[in-house]
C-alpha atoms as an extended CHARMM CRD file, in Angstrom:
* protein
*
        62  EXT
         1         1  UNK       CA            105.3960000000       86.6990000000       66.9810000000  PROA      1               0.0000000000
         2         2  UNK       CA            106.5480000000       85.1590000000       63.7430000000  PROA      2               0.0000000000
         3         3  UNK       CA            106.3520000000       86.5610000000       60.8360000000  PROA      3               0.0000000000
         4         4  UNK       CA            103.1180000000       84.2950000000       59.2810000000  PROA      4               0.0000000000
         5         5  UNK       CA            100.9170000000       86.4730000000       62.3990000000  PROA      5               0.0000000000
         6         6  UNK       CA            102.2660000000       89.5050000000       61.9480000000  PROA      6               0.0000000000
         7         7  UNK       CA            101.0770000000       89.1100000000       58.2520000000  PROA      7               0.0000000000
         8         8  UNK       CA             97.5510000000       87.7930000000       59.4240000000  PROA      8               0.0000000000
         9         9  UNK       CA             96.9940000000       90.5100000000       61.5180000000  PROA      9               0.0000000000
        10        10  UNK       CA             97.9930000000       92.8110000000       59.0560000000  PROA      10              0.0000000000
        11        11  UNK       CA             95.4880000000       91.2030000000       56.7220000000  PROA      11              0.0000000000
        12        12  UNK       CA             92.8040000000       91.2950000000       59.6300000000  PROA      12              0.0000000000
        13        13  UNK       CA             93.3490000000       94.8660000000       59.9290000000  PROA      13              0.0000000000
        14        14  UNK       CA             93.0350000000       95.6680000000       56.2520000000  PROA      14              0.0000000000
        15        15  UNK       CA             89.7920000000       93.8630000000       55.5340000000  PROA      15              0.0000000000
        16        16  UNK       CA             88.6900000000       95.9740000000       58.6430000000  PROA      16              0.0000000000
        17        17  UNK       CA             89.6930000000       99.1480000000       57.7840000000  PROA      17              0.0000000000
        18        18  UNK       CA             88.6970000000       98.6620000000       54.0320000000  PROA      18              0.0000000000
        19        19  UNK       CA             85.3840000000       96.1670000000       53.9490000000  PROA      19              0.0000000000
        20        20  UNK       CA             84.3450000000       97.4690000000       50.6200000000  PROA      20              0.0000000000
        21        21  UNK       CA             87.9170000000       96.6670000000       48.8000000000  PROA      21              0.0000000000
        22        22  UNK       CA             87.7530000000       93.0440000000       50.4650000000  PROA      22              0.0000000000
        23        23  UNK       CA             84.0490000000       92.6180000000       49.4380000000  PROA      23              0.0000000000
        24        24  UNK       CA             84.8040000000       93.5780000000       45.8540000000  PROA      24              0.0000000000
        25        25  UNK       CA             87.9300000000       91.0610000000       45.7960000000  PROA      25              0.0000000000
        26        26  UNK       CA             85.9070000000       88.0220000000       46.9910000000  PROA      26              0.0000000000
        27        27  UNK       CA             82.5360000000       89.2890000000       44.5570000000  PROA      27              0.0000000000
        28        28  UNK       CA             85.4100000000       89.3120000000       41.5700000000  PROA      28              0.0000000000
        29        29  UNK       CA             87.5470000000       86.1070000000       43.0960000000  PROA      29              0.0000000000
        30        30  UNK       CA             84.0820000000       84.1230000000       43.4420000000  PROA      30              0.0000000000
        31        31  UNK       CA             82.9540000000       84.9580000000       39.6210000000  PROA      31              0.0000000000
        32        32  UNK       CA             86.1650000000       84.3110000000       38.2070000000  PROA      32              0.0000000000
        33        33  UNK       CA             86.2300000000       80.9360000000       39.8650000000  PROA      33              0.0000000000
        34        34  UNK       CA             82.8280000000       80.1320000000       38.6910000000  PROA      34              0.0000000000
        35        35  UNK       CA             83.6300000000       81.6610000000       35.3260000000  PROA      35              0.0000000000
        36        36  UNK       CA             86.5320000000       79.0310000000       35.0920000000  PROA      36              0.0000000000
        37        37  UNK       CA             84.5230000000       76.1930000000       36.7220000000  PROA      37              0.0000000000
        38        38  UNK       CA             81.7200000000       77.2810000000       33.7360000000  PROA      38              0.0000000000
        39        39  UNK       CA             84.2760000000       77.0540000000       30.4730000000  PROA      39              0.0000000000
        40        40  UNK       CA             86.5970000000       73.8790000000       32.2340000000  PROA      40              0.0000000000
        41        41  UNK       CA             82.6100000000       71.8460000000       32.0400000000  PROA      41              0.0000000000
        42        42  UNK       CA             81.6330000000       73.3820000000       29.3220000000  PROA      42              0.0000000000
        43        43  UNK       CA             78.7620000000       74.7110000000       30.7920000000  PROA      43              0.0000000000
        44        44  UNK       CA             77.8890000000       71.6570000000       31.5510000000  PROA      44              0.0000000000
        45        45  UNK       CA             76.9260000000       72.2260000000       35.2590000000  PROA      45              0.0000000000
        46        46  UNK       CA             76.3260000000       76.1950000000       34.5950000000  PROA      46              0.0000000000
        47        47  UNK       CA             73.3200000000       75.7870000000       37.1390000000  PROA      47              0.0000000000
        48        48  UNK       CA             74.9670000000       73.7090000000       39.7260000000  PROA      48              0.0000000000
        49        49  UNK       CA             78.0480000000       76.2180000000       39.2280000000  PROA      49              0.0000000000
        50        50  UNK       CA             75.5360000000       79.3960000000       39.5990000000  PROA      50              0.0000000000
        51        51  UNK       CA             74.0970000000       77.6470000000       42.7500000000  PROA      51              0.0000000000
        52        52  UNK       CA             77.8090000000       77.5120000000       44.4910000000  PROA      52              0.0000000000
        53        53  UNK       CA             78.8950000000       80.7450000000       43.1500000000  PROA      53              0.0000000000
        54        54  UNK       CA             75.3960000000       82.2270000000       45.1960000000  PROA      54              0.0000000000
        55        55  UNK       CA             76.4190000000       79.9290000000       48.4580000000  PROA      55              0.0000000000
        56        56  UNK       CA             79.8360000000       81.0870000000       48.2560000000  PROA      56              0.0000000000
        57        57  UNK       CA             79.0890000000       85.1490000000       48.0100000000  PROA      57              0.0000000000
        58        58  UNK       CA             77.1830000000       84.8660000000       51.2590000000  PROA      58              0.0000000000
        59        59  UNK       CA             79.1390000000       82.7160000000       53.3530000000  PROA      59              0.0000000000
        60        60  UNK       CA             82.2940000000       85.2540000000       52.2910000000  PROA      60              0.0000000000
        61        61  UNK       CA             79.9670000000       88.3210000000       51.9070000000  PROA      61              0.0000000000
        62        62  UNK       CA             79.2040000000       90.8530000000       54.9380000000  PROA      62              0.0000000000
């Protein structure tokens, strides 16, 4: 096993053991992205942005 699975399963094992932590990461990771998206446009796409942000949280979400 090299050393890239042994860190994946780790990972798997993790998100497992600890689906709150993981849910809060990708809630935070999602906003900030969308947050970043929001000031790089200039708000310019804010509803398009809001729209992806939404799609996003529930194809990561559990």
């Amino acid at each position: 096993m090299g050393a890239f699975d042994e860190l994946k399963n780790k990972g798997q094992q993790y998100a497992e053991d600890h689906p709150e932590q993981v849910e809060k990461a990708s809630d935070q990771a999602v906003e900030r992205g969308g947050d970043a998206a929001d000031q790089a446009s200039g708000d310019k796409y804010e509803k398009q942005v809001d729209a992806a942000q939404k799609k996003a949280d529930g194809a990561i979400g559990q």
